[in-house]
C-alpha positions as CSV (number, residue, x, y, z in Angstrom):
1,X,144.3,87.8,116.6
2,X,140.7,86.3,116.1
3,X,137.8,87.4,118.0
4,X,138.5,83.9,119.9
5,X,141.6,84.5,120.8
6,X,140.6,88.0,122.4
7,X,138.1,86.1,124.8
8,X,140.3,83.8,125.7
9,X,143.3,86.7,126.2
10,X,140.8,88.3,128.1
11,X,139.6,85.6,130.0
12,X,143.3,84.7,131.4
13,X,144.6,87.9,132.2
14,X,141.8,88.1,134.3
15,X,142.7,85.0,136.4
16,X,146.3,86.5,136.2
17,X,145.4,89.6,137.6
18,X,143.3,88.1,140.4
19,X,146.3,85.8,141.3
20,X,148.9,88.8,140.8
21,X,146.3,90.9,143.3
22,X,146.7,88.2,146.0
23,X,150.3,87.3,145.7
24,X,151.4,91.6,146.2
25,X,148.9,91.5,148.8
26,X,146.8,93.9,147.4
27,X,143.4,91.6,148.0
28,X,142.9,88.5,149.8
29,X,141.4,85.3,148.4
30,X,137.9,85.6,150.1
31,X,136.9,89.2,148.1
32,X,134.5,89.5,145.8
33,X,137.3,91.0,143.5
34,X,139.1,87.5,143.4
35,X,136.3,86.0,143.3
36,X,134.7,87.9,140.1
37,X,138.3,88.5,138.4
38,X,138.3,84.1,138.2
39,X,134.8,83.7,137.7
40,X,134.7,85.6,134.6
41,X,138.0,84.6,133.3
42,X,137.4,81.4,133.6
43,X,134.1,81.8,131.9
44,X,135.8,83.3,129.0
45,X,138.7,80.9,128.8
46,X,136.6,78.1,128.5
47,X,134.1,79.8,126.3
48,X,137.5,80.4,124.0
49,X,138.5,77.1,124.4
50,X,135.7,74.9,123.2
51,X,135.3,77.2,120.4
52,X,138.5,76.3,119.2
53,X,137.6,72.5,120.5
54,X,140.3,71.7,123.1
55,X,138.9,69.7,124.8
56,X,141.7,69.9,128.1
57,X,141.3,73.3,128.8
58,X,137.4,73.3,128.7
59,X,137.9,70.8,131.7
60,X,140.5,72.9,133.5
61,X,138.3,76.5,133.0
62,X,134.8,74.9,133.3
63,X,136.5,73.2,136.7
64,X,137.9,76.6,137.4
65,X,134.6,78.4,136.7
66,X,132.4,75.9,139.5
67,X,135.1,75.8,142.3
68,X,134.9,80.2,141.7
69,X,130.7,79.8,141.3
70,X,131.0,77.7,144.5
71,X,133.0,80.5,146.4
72,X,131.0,83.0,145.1
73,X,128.0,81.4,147.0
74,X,129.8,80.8,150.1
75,X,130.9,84.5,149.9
76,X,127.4,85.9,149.4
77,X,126.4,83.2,152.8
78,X,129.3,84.5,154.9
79,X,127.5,88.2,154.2
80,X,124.0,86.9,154.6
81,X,125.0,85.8,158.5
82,X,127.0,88.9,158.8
83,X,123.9,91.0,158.5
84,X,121.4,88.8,160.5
């Protein structure tokens, strides 16, 4: 395997795992866990994927990566009223 094909294997078992972690129960969608596991691999997977140029899965991972930036943000809000 190619150095690209480790980010993007990384990348994915990381969404994996965060999805695999909410489905046993083990965390719930709104922790920072989930949220970091997807951010990351998604990051990576579409890192991976527009070095190989394909061109579908940079949409799908870069769309992946906002929608998990986006609940990242809400996440740190929910905290910020929390401690006011």
């Amino acid at each position: 395997m190619s150095f690209i094909d480790w980010i993007g294997f990384v990348g994915v078992f990381q969404i994996l795992l965060a999805y695999i972690l909410t489905v046993i129960k083990t965390i719930k969608p709104n922790n920072l866990i989930f949220i970091s596991l997807n951010l990351s691999g998604s990051i990576m997977a579409c890192i991976a994927s527009i070095l190989i140029n394909y061109i579908p899965f940079v949409i799908l991972e870069g769309a992946w990566a906002l929608v998990s930036l986006y609940s990242l943000f809400t996440y740190k809000n929910e905290i910020k009223k929390h401690h006011k």
